[in-house]
C-alpha positions as CSV (number, residue, x, y, z in Angstrom):
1,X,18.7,14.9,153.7
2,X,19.6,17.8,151.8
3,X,22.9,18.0,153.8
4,X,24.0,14.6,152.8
5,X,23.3,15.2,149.5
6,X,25.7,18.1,149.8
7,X,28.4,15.8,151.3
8,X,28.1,13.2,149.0
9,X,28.4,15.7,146.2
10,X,31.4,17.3,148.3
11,X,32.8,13.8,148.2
12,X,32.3,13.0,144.4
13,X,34.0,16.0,143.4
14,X,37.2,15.5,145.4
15,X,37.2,12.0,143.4
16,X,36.6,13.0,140.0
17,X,39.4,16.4,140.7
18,X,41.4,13.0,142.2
19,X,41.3,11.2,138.6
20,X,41.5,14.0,136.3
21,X,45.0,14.7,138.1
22,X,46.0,11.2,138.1
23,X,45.4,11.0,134.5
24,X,47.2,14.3,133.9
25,X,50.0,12.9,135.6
26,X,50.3,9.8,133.5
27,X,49.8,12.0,130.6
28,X,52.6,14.2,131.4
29,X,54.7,10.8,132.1
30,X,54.3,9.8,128.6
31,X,55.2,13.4,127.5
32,X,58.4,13.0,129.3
33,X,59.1,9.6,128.0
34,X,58.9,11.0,124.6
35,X,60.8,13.8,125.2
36,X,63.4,11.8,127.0
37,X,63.8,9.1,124.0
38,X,64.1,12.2,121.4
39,X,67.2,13.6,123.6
40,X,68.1,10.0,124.5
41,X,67.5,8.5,121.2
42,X,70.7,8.9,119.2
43,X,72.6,7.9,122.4
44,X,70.3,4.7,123.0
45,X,70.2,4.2,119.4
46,X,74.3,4.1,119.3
47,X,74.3,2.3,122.6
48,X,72.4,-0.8,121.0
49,X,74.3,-0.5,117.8
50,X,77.4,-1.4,120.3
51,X,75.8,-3.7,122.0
52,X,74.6,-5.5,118.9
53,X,78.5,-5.3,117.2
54,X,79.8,-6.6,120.2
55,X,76.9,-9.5,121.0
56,X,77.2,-10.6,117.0
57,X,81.2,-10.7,117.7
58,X,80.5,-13.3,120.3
59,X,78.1,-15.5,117.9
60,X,80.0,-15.6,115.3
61,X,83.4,-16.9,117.6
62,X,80.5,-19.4,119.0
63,X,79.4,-20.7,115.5
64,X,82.9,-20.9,114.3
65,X,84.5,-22.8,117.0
66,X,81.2,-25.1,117.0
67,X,81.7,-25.5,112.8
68,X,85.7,-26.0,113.9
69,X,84.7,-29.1,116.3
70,X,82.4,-30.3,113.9
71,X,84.7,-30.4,110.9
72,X,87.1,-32.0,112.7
73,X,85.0,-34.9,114.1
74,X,83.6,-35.3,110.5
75,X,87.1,-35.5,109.3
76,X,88.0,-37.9,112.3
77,X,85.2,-40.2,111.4
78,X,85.5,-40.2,107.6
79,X,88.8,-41.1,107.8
80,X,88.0,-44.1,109.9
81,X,85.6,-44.5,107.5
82,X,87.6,-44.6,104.7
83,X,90.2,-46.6,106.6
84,X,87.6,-49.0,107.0
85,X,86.3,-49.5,103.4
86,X,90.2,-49.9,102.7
87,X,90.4,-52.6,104.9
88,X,87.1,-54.2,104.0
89,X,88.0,-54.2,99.7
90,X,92.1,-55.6,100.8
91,X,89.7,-58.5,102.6
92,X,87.4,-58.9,99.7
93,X,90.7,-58.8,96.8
94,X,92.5,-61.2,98.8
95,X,89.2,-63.9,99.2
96,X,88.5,-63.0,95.6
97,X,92.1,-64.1,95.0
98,X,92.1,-66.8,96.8
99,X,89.0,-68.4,95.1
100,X,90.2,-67.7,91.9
101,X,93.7,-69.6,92.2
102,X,91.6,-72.6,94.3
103,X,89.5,-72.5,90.7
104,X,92.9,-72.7,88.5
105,X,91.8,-69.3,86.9
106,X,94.5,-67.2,85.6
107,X,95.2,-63.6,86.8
108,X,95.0,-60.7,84.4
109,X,98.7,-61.3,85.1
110,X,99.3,-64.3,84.1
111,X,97.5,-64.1,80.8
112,X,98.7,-61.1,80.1
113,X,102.3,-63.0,80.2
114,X,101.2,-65.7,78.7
115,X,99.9,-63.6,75.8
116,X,103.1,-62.1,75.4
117,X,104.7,-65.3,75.4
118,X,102.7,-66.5,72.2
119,X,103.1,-63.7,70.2
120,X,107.1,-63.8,70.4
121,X,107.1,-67.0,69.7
122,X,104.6,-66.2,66.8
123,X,107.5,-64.0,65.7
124,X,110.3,-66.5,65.6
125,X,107.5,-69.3,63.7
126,X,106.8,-66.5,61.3
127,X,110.9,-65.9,60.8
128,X,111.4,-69.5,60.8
129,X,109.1,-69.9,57.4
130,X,110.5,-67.1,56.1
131,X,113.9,-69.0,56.5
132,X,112.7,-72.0,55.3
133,X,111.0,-70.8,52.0
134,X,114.3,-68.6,51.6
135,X,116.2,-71.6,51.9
136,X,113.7,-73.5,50.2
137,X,114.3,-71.3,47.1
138,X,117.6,-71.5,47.1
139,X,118.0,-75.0,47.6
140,X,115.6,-76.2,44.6
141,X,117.8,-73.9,42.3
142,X,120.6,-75.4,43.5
143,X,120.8,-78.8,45.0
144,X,117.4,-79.6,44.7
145,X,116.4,-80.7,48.1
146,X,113.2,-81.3,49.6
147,X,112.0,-78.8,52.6
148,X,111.6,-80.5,56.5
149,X,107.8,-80.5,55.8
150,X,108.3,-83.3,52.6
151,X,107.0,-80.6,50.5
């Protein structure tokens, strides 16, 4: 018994050496990793300062030919919408128009001729008074004659 004890021992020892080597190992991996990223770290860091210029680059063309495409199919379609409204209010004046001379109601037009047709002859009623009490003046000085209006 005493002998297996011994082997068994033998055997645990061999392990545990095993582990403590394995573990020195990773250590020392790590040790390297850090030293390689403080020799490799300005290059890597310059590397992905490229890489991020040049990957940015492409983005920003993406994104502006996407805005480009949008723009013009907003454009597109708010002409046609505008074209639209256009044709809808010609449709709508014209109706309007329509029911207004079916009504008899005069234009803006119209009136406003019509208004200007009043006040000139306004104008020549307000000259022909003026002649007619001129005349009117003169006449009872001198002939004595009685106005149009029997006055």
């Amino acid at each position: 018994m005493s002998n297996e004890k011994k082997k068994d021992t033998g055997k645990g020892k061999k392990e545990k050496h095993e582990w403590n080597e394995r573990a020195k190992e990773i250590w020392l991996a790590g040790l390297g990793a850090l030293s390689a990223v403080e020799e490799e770290g300005s290059k890597l860091f310059h590397t992905l300062v490229d890489r991020g210029t040049s990957y940015e680059k492409k983005r920003k063309e993406q994104m502006d030919e996407l805005w480009n495409e949008v723009s013009e199919r907003y454009e597109k379609t708010g002409s046609k919408v505008g074209e639209s409204i256009d044709k809808a209010e010609e449709r709508v004046e014209r109706n309007l128009k329509s029911i207004i001379t079916g009504l008899g109601i005069p234009t803006r037009k119209e009136i406003e001729e019509l208004s200007n047709k009043v006040d000139a002859l306004n104008k020549k009623i307000d000259r022909l008074k003026e002649n007619e009490a001129a005349s009117s003046r003169s006449g009872k000085k001198s002939t004595g004659k009685t106005s149009k209006s029997g006055k």
